[in-house]
Steps between C-alpha positions, in 0.01 A plus 500: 500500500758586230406591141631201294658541158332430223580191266634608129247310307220588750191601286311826417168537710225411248288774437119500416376880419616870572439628899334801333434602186380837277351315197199412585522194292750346680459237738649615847443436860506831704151609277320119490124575573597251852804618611402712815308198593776247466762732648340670746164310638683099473222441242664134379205486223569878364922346504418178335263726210774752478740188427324349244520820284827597558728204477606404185596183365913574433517498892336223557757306191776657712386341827432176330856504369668569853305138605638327180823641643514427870344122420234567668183692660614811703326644777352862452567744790410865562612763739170504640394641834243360772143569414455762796822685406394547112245572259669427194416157336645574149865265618378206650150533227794496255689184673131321546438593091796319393438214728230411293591550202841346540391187722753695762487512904468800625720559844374739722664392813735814476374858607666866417500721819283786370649812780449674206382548161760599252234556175504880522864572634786549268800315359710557774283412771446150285884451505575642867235242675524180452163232493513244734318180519455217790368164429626117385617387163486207305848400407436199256285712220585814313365821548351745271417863629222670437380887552244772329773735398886522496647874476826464711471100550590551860238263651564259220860474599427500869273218457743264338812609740203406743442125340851420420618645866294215600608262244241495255591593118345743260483455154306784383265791523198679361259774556134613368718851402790681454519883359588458135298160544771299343690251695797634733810394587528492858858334556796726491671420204943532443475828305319648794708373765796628290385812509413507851833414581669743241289797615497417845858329584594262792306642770119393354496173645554682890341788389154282429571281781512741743161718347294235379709138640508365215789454214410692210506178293164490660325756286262478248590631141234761557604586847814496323391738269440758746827460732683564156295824468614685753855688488713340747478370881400897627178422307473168510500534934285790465210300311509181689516674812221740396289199421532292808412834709154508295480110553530559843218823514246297335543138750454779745206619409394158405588354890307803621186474316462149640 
């Protein structure tokens, strides 16, 4: 499925804490007491503890506001796998948290394929593979997407192409994290896609069709970011193809280990 382009007023993800942290006073997620057993045992009561001290009430205003906005409740969603296919509850423990709080349903009729986990690999392998998702929408109520962390925003954008592929509508986004822990804006903005085209010329839109099939309107401003890094299409080619090759090692070794 294509990568849709973004809106130009969509929001910034809403942001509760840092992913990691070196003050010791600071509130992040990667070094909460309960994170290994959120993340990586599916403890829901470790998630839900771990929520309650990290979210923080400016998100929750933020949320509030996109209901004001819309005229109505959304539904939360999260890029969440099948039980047997993941241990990490800290996404849909995140969409379930503000369920509650918000008097929001909580959709978890969609599923991400997991062929592979993308938490350790780098940048490159986030942009060369794509998430994909299978399941039904609702197309009468507004979506809000949910994760534990945004770095590239990849899966965030994947989801929504996902939901409005199928009709639905997205209205905005948040996550327990993000590096810096402020919110981030995940949309590619003019000035970026200026400068994609100024540094980059005519070709981008084939080039990134043909590479990655999808326009480069598609990117996130972080994603972004990094395509406007590198020095021209010799590099840019290099990385992405580079990064799908290691995408491709690791569902190996995941399809073999089964």
């Amino acid at each position: 499925m294509d990568r849709v382009a973004w809106e130009g007023d969509f929001p910034d993800v809403f942001v509760n804490c840092k992913w990691k942290s070196t003050d010791a006073q600071s509130a992040c997620l990667k070094d909460h007491a309960l994170y290994s057993a959120a993340k990586g045992q599916r403890d829901m009561d470790a998630a839900f503890d771990l929520l309650d001290d990290l979210i923080v009430e400016g998100t929750l205003k933020n949320l509030r506001a996109l209901e004001l906005k819309a005229g109505g409740k959304p539904k939360l969603i999260a890029p969440a796998a099948q039980i047997n296919e993941s241990n990490n509850a800290l996404a849909v423990g995140y969409a379930n948290w503000l369920g509650h709080q918000l008097d929001w349903e909580v959709d978890e009729s969609v599923y991400q394929m997991k062929d592979f986990s993308k938490d350790k690999l780098d940048a490159w392998v986030r942009i060369a593979h794509r998430s994909t998702f299978y399941g039904e929408i609702d197309k009468k109520t507004p979506y809000v997407i949910v994760d534990d962390v945004i770095t590239l925003g990849g899966t965030l954008a994947d989801l929504r192409s996902f939901i409005l592929g199928k009709g639905g509508r997205v209205i905005g986004m948040s996550t327990i994290a993000s590096k810096e822990g402020t919110d981030v804006q995940i949309r590619l903005n003019a000035d970026q896609e200026a400068k994609l085209e100024k540094q980059y010329g005519s070709d981008l839109a084939k080039f990134c069709d043909e590479l990655l099939s999808f326009h480069y309107r598609g990117f996130t401003g972080p994603e972004a970011a990094r395509v406007l890094g590198c020095s021209g299409y010799v590099d840019l080619r290099k990385k992405i193809v580079r990064g799908r090759d290691e995408g491709n090692a690791s569902r190996s070794k995941k399809q073999i280990a089964r």
